[in-house]
N, C-alpha and C positions, 0 to 999 in steps of 0.2 A: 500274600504273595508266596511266603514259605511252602507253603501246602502245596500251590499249584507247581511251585519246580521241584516236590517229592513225588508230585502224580509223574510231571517228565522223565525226570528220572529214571524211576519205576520201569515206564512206560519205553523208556530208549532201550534198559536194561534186557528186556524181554524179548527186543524187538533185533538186537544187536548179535544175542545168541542164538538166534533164528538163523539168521545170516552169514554166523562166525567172525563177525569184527572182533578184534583183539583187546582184550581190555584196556590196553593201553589207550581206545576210545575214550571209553566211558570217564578213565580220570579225568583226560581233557576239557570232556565237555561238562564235568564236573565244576573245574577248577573255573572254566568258563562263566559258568552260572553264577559262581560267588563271585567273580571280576563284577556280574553286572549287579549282582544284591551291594558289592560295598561304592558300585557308581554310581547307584541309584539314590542312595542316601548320604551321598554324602555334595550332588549337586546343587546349585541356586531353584528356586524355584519357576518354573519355565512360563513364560510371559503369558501364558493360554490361561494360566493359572491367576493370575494378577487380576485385582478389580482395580479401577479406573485411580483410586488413588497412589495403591502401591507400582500404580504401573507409570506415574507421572515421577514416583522416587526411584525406580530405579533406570541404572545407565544403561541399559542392555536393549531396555524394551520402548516401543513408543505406542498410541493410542491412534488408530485407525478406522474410523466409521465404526466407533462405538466396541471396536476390537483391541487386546491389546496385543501388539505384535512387536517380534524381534527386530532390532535396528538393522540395518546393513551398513557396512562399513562409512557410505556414501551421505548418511544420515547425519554421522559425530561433525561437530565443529572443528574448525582447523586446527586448535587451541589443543584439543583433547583427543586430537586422531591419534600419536603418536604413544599413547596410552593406551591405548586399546589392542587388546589381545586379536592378534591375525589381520590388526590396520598397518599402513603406513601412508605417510606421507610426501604425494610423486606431483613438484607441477601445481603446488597451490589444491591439490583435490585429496579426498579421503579414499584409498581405495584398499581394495582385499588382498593382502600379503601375510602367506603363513610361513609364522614366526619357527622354523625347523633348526634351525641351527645361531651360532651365535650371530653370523654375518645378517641375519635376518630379520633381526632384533632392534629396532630404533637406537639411536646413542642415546636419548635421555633416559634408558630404562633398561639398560644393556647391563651396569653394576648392579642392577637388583634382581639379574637373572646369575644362579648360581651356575661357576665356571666360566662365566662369560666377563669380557673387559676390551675399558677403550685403549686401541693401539695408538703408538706416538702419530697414524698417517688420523689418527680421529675416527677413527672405525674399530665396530665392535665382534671382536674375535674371540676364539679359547681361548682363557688364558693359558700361556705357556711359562714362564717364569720373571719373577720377580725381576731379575736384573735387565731384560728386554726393557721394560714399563719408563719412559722420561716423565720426571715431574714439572705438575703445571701450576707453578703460584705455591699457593699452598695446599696445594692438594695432596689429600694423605694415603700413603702406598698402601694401610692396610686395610683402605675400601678397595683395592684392586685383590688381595686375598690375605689372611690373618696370620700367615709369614713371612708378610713381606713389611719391611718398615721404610722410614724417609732416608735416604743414603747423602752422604756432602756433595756428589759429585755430581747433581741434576739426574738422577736416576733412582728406582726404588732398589732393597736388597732383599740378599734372602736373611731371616734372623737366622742364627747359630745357637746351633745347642748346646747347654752345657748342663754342669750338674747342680747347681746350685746357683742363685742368684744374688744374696748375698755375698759372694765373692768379688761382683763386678761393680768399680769403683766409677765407672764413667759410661757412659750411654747407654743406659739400661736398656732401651728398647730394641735395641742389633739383640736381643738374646731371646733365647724359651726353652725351656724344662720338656721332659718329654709329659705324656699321659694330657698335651693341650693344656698346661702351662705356661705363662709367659711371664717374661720379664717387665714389671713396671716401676715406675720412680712416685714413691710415695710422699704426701705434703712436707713430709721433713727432711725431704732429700735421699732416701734411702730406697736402695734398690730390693723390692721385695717378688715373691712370688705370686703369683694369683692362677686360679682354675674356673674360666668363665663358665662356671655351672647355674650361679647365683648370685643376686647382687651384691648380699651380704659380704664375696669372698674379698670384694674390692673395697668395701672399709678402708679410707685414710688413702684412697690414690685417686686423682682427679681420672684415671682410665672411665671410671663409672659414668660420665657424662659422655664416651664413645655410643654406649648404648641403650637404645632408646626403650628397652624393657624395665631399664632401672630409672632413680630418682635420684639427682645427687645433690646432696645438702652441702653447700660450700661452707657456710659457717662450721658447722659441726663435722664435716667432712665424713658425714654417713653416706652408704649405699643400699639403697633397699630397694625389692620390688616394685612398680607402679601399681595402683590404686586405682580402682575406678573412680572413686572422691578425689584423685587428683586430677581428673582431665576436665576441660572444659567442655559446653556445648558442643564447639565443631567439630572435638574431638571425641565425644565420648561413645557416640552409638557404635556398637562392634564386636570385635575378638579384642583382646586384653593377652598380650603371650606373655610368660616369661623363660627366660632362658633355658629350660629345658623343653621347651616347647608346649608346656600346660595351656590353657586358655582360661579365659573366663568373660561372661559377655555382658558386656556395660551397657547403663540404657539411661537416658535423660526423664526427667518425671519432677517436676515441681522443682525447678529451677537448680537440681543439683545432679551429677552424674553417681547413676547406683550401680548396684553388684546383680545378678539376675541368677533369681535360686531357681527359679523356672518358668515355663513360658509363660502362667498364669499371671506372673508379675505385671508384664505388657498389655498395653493399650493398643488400640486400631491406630494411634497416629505414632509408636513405636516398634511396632511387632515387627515390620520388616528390614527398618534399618537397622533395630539391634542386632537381629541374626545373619545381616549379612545377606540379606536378600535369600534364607533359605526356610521362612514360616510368611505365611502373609494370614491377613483378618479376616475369617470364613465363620460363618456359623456364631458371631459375636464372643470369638476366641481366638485367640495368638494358634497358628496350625500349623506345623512343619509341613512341607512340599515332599512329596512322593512324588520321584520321578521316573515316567516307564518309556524305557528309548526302544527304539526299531527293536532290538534285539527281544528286549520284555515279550511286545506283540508276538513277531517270531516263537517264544514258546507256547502259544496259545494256540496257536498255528499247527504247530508237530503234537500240543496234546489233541488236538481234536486230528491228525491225521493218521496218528502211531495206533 
């Protein structure tokens, strides 16, 4: 596909100066073309694409008189409307609601959209600030954002900055260090720093069990990255992140959860849940999906008109 958007190119460039459009075109439609090379590769692979098994694993797509075809909204179960990207839930039915802003966002999945949080009326808004937020039960203020903490007075706050954390003799978590440092209380009582970079940083503070990229050993009181050998079956086919956003993609195979050095590792009854629904089983080998959207065609379009 590189080659045919260097002939476009080419082909705009020639055609532009003809004309006298300003180069400030060509950047455009430059920078255009690379929007759609890193869309292209970096989406699931598109249901046209699926044979009958990877089309029965994944959520997006269903099987149709021998077709595998996109779901519509109308499709998902009541259970798992509210999951689903551009669904919502109106009236007992599944129907088409794009998800544009926070308000627009289901409450069950409203905290796992960044910026977004539930207000005390139960609706999902921008967050605007910590001390707005009333607590519920025990619900903890720093799923609403990571400076905000649990406050006495039925409300979340904002933590306070200061310069050191071993100075502070009582509530360690009101506090945080600048550079995303924060203040926690470590197994012995003691108020220490941490820079949630890595799991390692949190050694010795039960903070480690906040997140779900680490593993926290309560005997021993380590914190270490997760393992693809630590997840079980339901959990193992996928992305693997850790805390600075690295990946790694885990894949089940003879009753243990592995590490995947490449696609060739994968089987036809693993290839597309390990990847996350972005390779399926072609050709009697694991295949990443190549995907070419209206826009792709469209260059094919101007190379044969230019």
């Amino acid at each position: 596909m590189n080659s045919i958007l260097i002939q476009l190119l080419q082909k705009i460039y020639i055609y532009v100066q003809k004309i006298g459009i300003v180069e400030q075109i060509i950047q455009e439609l430059q920078l255009l073309i690379l929007l759609i090379i890193n869309y292209s590769n970096q989406n699931e692979c598109s249901c046209d694409q699926l044979d009958e098994n990877d089309c029965q694993l994944s959520k997006r797509c269903k099987m149709n008189q021998d077709q595998c075809q996109f779901k519509s909204c109308q499709d998902y179960l009541i259970t798992e409307c509210n999951y689903i990207q551009d669904c919502i839930l109106e009236n007992n039915k599944c129907i088409d609601h794009v998800w544009g802003r926070c308000a627009d966002i289901p409450i069950e999945v409203c905290e796992l959209n960044e910026n977004c949080a539930i207000n005390n009326e139960n609706k999902c808004e921008e967050f605007t600030r910590c001390e707005d937020y009333q607590m519920n039960g025990n619900e903890d203020c720093n799923k609403k954002n990571e400076n905000c903490y649990n406050g006495k007075e039925g409300y979340c706050k904002s933590k306070i900055q200061i310069g050191n954390c071993q100075q502070v003799e009582m509530e360690c978590e009101m506090y945080k260090i600048q550079n995303k440092q924060y203040c926690v209380a470590s197994t012995d009582n003691k108020c220490i720093s941490i820079q949630v970079t890595q799991c390692s940083n949190m050694n010795g503070t039960p903070a480690c069990s906040l997140y779900n990229e680490c593993d926290w050993n309560i005997s021993t009181s380590i914190c270490r990255e997760k393992r693809c050998n630590d997840l079980d079956e339901q959990n193992c086919n996928g992305e693997l992140k850790n805390l600075n956003g690295e990946t790694m993609i885990c894949y089940w195979e003879n009753g243990q959860c592995l590490k995947m050095q490449s696609r060739d590792d994968l089987s036809q009854s693993n290839c597309y849940l390990a990847t996350i629904g972005q390779s399926t089983w072609k050709e009697g080998k694991c295949q990443e999906c190549i995907q070419l959207s209206q826009l792709v065609i469209l260059i094919y379009y101007l190379i044969y008109i230019l």
